[in-house]
Each structure stands twice: as C-alpha cells, then as structure tokens.
PDB file of the backbone (N, CA, C, O) and the ligand in Angstrom, with CONECT records:
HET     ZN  A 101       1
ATOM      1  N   UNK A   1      94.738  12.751 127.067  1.00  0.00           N
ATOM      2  CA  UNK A   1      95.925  12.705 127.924  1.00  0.00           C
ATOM      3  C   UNK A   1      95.625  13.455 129.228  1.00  0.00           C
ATOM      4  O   UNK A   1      95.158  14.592 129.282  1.00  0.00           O
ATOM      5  N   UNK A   2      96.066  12.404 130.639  1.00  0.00           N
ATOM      6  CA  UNK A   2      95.765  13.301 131.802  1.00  0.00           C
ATOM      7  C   UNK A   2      96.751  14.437 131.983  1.00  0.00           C
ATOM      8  O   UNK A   2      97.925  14.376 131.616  1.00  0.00           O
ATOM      9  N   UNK A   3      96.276  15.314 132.483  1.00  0.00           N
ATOM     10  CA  UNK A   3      97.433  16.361 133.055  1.00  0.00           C
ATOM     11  C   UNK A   3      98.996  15.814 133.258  1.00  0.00           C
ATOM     12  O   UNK A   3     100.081  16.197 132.820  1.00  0.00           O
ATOM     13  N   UNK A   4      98.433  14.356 134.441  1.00  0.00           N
ATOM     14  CA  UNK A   4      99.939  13.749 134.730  1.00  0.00           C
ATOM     15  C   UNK A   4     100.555  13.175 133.821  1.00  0.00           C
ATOM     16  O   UNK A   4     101.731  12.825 133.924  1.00  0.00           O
ATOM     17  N   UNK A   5      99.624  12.955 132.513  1.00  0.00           N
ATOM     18  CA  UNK A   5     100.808  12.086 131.642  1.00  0.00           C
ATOM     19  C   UNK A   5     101.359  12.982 131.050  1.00  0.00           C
ATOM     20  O   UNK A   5     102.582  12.840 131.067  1.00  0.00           O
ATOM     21  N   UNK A   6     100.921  14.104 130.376  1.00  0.00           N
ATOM     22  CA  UNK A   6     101.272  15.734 129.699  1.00  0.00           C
ATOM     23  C   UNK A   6     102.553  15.996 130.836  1.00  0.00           C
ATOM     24  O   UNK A   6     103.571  16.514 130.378  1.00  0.00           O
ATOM     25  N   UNK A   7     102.526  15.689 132.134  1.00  0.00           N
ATOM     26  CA  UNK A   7     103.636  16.486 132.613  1.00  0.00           C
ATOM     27  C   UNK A   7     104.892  15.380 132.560  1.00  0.00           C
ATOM     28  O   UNK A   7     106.075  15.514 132.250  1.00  0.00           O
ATOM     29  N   UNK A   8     104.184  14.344 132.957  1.00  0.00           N
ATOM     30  CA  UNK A   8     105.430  13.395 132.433  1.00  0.00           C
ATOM     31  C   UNK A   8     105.973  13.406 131.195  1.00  0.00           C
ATOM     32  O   UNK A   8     107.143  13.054 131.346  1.00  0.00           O
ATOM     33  N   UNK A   9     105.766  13.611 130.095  1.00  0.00           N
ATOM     34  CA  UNK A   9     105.798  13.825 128.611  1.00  0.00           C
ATOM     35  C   UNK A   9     106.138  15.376 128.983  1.00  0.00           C
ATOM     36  O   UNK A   9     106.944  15.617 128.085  1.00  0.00           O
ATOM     37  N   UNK A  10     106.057  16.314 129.572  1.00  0.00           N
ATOM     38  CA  UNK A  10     107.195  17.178 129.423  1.00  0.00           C
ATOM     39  C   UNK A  10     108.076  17.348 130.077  1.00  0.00           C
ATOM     40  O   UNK A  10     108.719  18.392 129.971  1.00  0.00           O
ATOM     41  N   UNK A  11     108.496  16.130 131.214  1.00  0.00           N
ATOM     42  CA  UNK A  11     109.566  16.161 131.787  1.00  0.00           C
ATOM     43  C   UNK A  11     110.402  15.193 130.812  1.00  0.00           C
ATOM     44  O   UNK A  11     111.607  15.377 130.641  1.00  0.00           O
ATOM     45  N   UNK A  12     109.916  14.476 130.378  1.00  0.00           N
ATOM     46  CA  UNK A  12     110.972  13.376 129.295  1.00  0.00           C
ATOM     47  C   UNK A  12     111.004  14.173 128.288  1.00  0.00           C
ATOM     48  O   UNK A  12     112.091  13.974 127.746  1.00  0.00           O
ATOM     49  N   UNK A  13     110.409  14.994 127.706  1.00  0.00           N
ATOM     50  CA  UNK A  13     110.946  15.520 126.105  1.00  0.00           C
ATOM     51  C   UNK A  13     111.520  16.372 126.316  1.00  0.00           C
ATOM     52  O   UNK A  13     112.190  16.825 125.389  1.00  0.00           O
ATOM     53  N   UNK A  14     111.583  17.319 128.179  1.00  0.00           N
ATOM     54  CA  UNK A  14     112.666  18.324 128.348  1.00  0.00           C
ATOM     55  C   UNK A  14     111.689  19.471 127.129  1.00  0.00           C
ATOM     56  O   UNK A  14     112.118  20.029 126.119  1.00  0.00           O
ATOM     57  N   UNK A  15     110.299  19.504 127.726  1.00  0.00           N
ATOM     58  CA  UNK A  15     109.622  20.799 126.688  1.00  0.00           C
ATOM     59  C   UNK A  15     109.313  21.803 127.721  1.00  0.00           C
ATOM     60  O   UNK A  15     108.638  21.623 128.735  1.00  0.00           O
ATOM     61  N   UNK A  16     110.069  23.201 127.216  1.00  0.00           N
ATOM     62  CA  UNK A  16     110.110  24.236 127.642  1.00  0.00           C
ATOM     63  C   UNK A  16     108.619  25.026 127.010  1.00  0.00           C
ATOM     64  O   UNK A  16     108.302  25.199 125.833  1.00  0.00           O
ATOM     65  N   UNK A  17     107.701  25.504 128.573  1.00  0.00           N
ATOM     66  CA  UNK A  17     106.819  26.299 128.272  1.00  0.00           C
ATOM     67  C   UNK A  17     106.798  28.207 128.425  1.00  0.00           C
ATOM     68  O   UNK A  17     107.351  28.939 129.246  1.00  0.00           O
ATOM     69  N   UNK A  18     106.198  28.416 127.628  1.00  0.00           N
ATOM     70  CA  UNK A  18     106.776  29.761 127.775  1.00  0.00           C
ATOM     71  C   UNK A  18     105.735  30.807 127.187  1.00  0.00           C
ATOM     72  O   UNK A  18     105.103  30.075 126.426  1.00  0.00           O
ATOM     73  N   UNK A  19     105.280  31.821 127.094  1.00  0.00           N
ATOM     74  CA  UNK A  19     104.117  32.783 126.738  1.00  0.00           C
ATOM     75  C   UNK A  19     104.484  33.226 125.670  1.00  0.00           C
ATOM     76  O   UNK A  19     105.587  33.768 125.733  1.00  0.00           O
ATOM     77  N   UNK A  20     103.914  33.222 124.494  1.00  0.00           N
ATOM     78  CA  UNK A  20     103.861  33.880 123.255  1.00  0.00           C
ATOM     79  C   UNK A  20     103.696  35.313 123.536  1.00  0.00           C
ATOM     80  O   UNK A  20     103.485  35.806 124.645  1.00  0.00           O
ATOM     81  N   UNK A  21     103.821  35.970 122.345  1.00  0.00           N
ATOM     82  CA  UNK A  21     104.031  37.534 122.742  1.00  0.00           C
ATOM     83  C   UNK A  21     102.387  38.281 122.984  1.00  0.00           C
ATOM     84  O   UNK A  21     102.249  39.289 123.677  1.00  0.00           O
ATOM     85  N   UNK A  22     100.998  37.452 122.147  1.00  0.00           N
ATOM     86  CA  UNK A  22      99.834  37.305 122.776  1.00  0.00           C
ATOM     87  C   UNK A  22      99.458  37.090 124.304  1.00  0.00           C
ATOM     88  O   UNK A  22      98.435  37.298 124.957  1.00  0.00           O
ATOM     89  N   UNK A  23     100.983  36.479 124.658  1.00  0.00           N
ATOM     90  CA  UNK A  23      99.956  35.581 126.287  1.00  0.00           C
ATOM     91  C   UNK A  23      99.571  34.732 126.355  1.00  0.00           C
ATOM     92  O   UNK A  23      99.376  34.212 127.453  1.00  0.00           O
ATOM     93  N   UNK A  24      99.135  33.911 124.742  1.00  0.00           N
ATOM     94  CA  UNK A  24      99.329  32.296 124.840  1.00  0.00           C
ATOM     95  C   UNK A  24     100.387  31.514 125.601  1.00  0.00           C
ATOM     96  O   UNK A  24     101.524  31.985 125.559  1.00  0.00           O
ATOM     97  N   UNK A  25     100.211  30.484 126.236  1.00  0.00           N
ATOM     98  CA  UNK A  25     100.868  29.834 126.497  1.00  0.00           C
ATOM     99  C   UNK A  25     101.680  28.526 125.231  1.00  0.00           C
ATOM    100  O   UNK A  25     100.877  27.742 124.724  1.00  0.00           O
ATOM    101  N   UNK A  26     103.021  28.401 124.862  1.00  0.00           N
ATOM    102  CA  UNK A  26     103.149  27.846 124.009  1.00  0.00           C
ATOM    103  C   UNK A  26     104.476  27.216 124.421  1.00  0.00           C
ATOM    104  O   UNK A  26     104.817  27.288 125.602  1.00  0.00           O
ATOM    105  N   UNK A  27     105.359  26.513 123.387  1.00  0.00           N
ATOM    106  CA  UNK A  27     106.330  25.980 123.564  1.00  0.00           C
ATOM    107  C   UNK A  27     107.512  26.709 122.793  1.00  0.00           C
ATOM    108  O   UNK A  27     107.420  27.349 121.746  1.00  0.00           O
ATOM    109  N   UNK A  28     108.718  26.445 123.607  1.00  0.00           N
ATOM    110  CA  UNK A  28     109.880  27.309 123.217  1.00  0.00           C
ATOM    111  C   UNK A  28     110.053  27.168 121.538  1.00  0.00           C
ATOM    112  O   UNK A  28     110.018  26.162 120.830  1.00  0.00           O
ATOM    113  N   UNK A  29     110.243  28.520 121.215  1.00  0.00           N
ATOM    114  CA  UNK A  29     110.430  28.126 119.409  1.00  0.00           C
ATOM    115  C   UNK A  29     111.355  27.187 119.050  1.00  0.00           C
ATOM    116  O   UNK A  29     112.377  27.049 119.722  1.00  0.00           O
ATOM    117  N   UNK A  30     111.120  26.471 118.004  1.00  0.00           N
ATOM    118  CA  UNK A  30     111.805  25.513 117.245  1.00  0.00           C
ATOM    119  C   UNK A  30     111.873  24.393 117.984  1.00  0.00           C
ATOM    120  O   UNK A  30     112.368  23.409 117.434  1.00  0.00           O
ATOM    121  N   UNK A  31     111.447  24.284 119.250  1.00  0.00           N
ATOM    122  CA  UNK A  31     111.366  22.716 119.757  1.00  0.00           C
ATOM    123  C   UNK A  31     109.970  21.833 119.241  1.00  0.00           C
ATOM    124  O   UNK A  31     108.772  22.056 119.414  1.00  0.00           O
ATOM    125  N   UNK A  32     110.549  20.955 118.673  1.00  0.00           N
ATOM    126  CA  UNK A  32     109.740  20.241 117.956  1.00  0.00           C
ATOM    127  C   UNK A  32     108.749  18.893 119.274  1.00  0.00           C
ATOM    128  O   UNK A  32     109.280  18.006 119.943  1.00  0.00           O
ATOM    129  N   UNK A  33     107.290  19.257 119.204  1.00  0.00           N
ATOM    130  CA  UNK A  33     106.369  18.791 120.032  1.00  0.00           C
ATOM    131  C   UNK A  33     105.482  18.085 118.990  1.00  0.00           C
ATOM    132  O   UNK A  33     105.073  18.541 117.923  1.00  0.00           O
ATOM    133  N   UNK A  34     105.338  17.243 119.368  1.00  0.00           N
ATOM    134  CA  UNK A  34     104.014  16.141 118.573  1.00  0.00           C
ATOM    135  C   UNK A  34     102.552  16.748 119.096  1.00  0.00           C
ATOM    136  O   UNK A  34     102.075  17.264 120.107  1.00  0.00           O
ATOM    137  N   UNK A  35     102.223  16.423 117.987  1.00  0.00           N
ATOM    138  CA  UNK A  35     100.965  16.963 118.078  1.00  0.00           C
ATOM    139  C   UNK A  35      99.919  16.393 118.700  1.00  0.00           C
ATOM    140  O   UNK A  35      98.904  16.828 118.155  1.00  0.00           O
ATOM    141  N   UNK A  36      99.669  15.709 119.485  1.00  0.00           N
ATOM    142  CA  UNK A  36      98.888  14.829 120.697  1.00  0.00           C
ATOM    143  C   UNK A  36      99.565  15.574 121.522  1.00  0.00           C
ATOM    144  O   UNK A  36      98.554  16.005 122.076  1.00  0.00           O
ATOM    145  N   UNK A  37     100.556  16.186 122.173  1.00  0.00           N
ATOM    146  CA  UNK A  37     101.181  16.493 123.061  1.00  0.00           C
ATOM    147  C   UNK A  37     101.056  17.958 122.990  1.00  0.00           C
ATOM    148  O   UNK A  37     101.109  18.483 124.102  1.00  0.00           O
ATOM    149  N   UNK A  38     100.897  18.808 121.954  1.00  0.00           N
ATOM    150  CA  UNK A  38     100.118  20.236 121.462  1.00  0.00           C
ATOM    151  C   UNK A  38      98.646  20.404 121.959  1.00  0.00           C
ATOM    152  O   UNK A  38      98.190  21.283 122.691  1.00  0.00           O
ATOM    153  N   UNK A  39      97.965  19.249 121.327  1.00  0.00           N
ATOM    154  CA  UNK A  39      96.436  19.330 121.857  1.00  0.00           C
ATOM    155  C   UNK A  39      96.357  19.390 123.478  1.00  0.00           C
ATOM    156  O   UNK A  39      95.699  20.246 124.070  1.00  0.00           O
ATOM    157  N   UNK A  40      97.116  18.366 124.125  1.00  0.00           N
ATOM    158  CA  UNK A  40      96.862  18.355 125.280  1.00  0.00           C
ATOM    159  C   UNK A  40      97.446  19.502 126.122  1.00  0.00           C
ATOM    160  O   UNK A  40      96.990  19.545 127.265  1.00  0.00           O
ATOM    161  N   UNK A  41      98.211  20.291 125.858  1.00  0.00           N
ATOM    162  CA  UNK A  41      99.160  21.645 126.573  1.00  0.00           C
ATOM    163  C   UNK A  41      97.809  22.613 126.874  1.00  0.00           C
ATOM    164  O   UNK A  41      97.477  23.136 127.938  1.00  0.00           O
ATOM    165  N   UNK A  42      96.876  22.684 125.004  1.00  0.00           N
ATOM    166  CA  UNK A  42      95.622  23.423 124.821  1.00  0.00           C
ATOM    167  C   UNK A  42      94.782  22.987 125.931  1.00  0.00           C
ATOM    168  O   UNK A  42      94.297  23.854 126.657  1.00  0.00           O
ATOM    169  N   UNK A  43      94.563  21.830 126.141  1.00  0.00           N
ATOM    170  CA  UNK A  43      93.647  21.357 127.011  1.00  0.00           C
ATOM    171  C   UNK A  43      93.677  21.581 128.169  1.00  0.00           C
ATOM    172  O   UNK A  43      92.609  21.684 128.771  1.00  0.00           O
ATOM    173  N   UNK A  44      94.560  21.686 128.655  1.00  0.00           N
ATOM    174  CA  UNK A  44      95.790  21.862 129.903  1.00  0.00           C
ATOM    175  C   UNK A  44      95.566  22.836 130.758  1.00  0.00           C
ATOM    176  O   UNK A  44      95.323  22.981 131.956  1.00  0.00           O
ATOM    177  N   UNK A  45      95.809  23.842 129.227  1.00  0.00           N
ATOM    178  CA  UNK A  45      96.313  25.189 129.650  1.00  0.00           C
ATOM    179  C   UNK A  45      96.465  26.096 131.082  1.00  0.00           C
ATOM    180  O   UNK A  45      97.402  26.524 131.756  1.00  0.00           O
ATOM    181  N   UNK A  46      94.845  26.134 131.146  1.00  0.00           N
ATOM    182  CA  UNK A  46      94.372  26.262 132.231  1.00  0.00           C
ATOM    183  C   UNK A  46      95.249  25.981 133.761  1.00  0.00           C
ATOM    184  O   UNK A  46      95.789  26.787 134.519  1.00  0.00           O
ATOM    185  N   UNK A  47      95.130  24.577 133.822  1.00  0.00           N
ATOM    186  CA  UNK A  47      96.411  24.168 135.115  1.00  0.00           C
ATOM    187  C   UNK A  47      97.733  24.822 134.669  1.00  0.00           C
ATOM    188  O   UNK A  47      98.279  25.719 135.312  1.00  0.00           O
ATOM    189  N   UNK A  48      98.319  24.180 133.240  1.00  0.00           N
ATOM    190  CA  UNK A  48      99.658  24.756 133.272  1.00  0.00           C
ATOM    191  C   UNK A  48      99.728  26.510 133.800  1.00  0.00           C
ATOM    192  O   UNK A  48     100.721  26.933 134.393  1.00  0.00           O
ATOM    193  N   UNK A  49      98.969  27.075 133.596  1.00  0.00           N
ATOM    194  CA  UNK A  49      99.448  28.644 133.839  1.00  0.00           C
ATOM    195  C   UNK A  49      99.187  28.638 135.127  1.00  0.00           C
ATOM    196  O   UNK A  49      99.977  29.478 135.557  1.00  0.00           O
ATOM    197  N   UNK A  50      98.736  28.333 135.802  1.00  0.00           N
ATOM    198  CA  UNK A  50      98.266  28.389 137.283  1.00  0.00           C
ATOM    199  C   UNK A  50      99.484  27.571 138.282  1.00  0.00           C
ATOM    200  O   UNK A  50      99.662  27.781 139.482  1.00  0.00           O
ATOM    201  N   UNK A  51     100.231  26.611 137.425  1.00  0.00           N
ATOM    202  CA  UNK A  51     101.783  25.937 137.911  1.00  0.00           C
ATOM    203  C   UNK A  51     102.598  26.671 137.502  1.00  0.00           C
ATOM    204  O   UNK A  51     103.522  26.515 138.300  1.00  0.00           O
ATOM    205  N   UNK A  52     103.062  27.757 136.417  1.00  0.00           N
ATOM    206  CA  UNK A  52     104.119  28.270 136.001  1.00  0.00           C
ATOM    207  C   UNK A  52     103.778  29.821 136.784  1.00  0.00           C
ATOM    208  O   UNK A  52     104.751  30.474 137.162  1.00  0.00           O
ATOM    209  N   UNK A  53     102.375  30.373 137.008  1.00  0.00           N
ATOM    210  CA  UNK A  53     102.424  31.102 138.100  1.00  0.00           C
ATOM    211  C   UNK A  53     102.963  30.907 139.108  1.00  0.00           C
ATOM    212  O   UNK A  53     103.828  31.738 139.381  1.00  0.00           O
ATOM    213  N   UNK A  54     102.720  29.666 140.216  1.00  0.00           N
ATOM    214  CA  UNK A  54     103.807  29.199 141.439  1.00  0.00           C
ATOM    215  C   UNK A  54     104.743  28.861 141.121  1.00  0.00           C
ATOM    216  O   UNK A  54     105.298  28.168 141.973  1.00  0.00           O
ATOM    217  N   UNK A  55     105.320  29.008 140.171  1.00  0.00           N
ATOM    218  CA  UNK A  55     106.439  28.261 139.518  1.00  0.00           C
ATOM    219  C   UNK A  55     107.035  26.649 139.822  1.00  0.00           C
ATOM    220  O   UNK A  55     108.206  26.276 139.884  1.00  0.00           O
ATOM    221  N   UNK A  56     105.907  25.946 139.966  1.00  0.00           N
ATOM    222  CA  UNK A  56     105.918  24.742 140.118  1.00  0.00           C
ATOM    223  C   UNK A  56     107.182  23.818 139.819  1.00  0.00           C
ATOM    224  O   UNK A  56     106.963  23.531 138.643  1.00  0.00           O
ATOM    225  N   UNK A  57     108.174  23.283 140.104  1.00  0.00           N
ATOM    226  CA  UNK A  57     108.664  22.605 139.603  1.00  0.00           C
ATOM    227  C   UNK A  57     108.376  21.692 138.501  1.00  0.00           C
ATOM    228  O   UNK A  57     109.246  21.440 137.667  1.00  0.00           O
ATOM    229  N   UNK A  58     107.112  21.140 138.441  1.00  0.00           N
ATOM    230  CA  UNK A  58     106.536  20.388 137.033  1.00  0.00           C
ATOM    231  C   UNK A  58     107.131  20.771 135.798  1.00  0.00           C
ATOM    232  O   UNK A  58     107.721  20.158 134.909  1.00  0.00           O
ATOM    233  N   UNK A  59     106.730  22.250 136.040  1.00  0.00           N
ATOM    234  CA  UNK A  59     106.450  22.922 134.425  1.00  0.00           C
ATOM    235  C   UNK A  59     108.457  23.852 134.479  1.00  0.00           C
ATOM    236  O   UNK A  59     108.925  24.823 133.883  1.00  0.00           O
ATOM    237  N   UNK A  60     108.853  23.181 135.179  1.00  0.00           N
ATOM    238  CA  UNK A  60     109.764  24.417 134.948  1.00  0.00           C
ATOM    239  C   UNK A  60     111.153  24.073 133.927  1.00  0.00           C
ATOM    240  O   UNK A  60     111.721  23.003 133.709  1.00  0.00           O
ATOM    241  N   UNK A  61     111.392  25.310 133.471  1.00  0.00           N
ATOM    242  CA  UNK A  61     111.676  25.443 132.180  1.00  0.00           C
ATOM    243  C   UNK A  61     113.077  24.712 132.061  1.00  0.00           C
ATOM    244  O   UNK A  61     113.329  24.222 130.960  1.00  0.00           O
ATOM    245  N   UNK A  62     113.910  24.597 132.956  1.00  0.00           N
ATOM    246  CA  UNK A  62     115.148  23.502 132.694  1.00  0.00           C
ATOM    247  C   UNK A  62     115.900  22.573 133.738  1.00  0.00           C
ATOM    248  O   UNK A  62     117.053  22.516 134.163  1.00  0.00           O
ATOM    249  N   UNK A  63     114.823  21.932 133.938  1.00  0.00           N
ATOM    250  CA  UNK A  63     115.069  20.921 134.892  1.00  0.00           C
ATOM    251  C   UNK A  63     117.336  20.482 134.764  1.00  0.00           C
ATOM    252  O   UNK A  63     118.400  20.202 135.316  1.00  0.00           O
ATOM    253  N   UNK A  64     117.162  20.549 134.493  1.00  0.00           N
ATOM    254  CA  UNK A  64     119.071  20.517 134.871  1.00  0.00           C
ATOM    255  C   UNK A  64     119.627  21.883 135.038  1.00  0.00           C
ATOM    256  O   UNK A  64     120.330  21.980 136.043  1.00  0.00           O
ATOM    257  N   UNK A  65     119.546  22.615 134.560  1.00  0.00           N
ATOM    258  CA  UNK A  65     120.069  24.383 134.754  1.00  0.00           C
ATOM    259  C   UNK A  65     119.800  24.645 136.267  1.00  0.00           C
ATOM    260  O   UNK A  65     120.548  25.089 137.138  1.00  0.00           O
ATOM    261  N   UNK A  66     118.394  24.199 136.315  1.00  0.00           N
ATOM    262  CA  UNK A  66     117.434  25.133 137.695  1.00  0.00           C
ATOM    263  C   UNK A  66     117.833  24.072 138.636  1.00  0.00           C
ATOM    264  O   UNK A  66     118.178  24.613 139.687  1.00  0.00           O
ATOM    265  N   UNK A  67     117.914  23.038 138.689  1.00  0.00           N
ATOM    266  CA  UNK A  67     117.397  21.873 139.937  1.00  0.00           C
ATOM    267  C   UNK A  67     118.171  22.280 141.047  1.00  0.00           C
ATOM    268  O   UNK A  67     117.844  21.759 142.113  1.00  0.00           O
ATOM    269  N   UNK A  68     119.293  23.230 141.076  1.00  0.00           N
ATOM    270  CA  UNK A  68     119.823  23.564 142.358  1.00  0.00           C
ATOM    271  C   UNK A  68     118.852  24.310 142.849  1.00  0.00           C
ATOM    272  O   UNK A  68     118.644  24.253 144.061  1.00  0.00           O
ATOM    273  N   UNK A  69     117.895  25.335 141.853  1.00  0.00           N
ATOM    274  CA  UNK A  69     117.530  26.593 142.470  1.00  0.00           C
ATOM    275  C   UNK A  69     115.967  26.182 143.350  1.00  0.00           C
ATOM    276  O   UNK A  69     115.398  27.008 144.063  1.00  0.00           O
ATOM    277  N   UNK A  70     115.417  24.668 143.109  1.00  0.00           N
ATOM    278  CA  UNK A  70     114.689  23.836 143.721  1.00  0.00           C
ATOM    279  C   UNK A  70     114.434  24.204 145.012  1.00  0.00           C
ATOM    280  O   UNK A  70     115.180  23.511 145.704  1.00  0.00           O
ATOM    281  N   UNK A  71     113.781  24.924 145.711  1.00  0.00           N
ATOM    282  CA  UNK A  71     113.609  24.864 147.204  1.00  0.00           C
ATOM    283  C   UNK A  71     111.459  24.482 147.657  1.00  0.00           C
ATOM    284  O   UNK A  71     110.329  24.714 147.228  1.00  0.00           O
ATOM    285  N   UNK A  72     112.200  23.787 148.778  1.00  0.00           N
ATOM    286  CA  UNK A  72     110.443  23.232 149.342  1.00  0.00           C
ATOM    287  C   UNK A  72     109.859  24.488 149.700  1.00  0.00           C
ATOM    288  O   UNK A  72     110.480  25.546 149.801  1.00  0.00           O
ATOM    289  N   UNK A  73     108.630  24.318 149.888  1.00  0.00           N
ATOM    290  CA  UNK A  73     107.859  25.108 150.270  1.00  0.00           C
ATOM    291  C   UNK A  73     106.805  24.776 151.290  1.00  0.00           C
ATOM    292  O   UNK A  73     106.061  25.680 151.668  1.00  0.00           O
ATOM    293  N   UNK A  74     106.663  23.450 151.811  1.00  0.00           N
ATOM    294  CA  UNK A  74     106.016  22.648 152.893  1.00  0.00           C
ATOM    295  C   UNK A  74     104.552  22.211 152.025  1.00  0.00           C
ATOM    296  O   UNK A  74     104.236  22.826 151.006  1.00  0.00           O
ATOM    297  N   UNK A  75     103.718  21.071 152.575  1.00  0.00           N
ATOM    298  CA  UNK A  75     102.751  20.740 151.870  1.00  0.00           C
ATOM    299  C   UNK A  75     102.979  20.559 150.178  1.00  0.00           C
ATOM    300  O   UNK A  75     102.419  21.057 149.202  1.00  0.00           O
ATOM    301  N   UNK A  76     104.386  19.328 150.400  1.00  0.00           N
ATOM    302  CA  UNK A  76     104.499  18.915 149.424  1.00  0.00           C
ATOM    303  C   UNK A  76     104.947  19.796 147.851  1.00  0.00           C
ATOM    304  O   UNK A  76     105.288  19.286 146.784  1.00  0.00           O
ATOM    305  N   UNK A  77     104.870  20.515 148.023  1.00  0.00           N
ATOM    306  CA  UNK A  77     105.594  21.849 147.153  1.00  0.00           C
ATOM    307  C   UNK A  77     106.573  22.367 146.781  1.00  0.00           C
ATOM    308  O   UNK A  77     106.897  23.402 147.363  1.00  0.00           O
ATOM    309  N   UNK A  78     107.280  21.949 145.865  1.00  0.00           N
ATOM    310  CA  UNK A  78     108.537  22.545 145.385  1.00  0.00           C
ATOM    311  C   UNK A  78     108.410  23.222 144.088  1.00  0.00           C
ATOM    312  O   UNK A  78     107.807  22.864 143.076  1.00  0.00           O
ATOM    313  N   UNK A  79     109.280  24.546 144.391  1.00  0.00           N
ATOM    314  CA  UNK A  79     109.163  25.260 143.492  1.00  0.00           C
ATOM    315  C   UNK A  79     110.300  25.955 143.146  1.00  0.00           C
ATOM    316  O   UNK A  79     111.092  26.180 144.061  1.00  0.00           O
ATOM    317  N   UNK A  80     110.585  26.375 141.968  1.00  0.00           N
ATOM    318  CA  UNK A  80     111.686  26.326 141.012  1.00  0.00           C
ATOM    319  C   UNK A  80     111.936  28.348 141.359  1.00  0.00           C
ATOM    320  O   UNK A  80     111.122  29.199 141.000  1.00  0.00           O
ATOM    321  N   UNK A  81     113.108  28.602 142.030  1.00  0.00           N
ATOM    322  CA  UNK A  81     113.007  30.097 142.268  1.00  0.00           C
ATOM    323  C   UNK A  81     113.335  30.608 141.270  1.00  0.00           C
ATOM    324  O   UNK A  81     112.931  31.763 141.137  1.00  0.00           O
ATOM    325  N   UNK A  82     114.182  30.030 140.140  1.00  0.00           N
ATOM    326  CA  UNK A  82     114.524  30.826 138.450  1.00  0.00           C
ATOM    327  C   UNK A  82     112.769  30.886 137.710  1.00  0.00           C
ATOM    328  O   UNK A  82     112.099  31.805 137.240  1.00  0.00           O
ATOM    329  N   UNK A  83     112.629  30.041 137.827  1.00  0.00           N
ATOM    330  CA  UNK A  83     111.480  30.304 136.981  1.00  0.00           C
ATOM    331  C   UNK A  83     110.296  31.256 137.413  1.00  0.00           C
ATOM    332  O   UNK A  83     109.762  31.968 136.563  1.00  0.00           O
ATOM    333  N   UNK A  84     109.785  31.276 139.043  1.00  0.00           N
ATOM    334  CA  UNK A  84     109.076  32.023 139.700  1.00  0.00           C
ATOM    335  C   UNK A  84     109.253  33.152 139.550  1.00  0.00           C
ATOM    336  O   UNK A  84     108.216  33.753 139.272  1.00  0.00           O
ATOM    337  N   UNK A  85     110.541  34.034 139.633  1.00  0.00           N
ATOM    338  CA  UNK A  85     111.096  35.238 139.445  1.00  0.00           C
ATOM    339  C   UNK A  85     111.050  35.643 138.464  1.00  0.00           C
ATOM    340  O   UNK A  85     110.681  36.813 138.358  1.00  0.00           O
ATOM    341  N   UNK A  86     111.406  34.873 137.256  1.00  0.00           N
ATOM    342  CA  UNK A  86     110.750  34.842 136.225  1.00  0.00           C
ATOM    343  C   UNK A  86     109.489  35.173 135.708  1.00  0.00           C
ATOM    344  O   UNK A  86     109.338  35.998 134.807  1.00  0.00           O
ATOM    345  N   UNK A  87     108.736  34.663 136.158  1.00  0.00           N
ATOM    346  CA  UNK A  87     107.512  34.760 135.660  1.00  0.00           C
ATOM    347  C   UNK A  87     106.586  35.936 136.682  1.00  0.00           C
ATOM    348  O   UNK A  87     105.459  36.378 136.461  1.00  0.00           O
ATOM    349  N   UNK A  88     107.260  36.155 137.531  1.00  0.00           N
ATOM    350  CA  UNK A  88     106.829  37.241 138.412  1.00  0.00           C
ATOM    351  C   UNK A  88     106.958  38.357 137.717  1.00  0.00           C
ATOM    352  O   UNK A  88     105.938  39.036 137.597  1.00  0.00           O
ATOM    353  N   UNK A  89     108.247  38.850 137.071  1.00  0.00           N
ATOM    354  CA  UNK A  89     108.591  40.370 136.509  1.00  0.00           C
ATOM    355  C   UNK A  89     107.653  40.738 136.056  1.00  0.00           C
ATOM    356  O   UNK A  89     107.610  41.860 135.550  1.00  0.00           O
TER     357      UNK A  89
HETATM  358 ZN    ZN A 101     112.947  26.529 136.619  1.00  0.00          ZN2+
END
C-alpha cells in the first residue's frame, strides 16, 4: 500500500493516529483497523510522524471536530492547529 492509499484509507475509516505510551506510533484504542492497513501505518511510520509533527492535515486526528481549525500555510500546506499544538506540548 502507497503512502497515498494508507492516507486515503485513513481519511475514509476516520482512523485516529496517536503515540503509545512507548512513542510508538499507533491507533486510537479500541478502533478497530484491518490488518493490511496496520502493516502499512508500520511501513509508513516514518512519513506519518514527520506529518503529525507539522501537523499535516492528512493525518489529523478529527477531520470534522478540527476542519474549522484548518489554516494554509502557502506551498500547498494545510495544517490542522488542534492537532499541531497538540503534538507540540
Ligand atoms: Zn486535527
């Protein structure tokens, strides 16, 4: 699975990513993820943490909650200010 289909597949399953108490990167507890879609997060990883660092809109954690908090950033870039702040603390 490419990156882009993994992100499309977590914008349709609405899968929240989020850091285990290790620092893994994983998925919100009890949301149920298929396992082709597990392997590829692993595979991923790498980019995903490097988008939830900028707080990318891709990866961000509730596309209906946040989408007001949506602002550009020029060069094509939008990024999610709940989640950035977030992940900044
Ligand atoms: Zn967000």
């Amino acid at each position: 699975m490419t990156l882009e289909e993994l992100l499309a597949q977590i914008r349709a399953r609405r899968i929240c990513l989020t850091y285990s108490r290790s620092g893994q990167l994983t998925t919100w507890p009890g949301q149920r993820v298929p396992r082709a879609i597990r392997a590829a997060l692993r595979s991923h990883s790498h980019e995903l943490q490097q988008m939830i660092a900028r707080g990318d809109i891709a990866v961000c954690e509730n596309f209906d909650l946040h989408r007001q908090y949506w602002t550009f950033r020029g060069q094509q870039r939008y990024v999610c200010a709940v989640c950035e702040r977030w992940y900044a603390a």
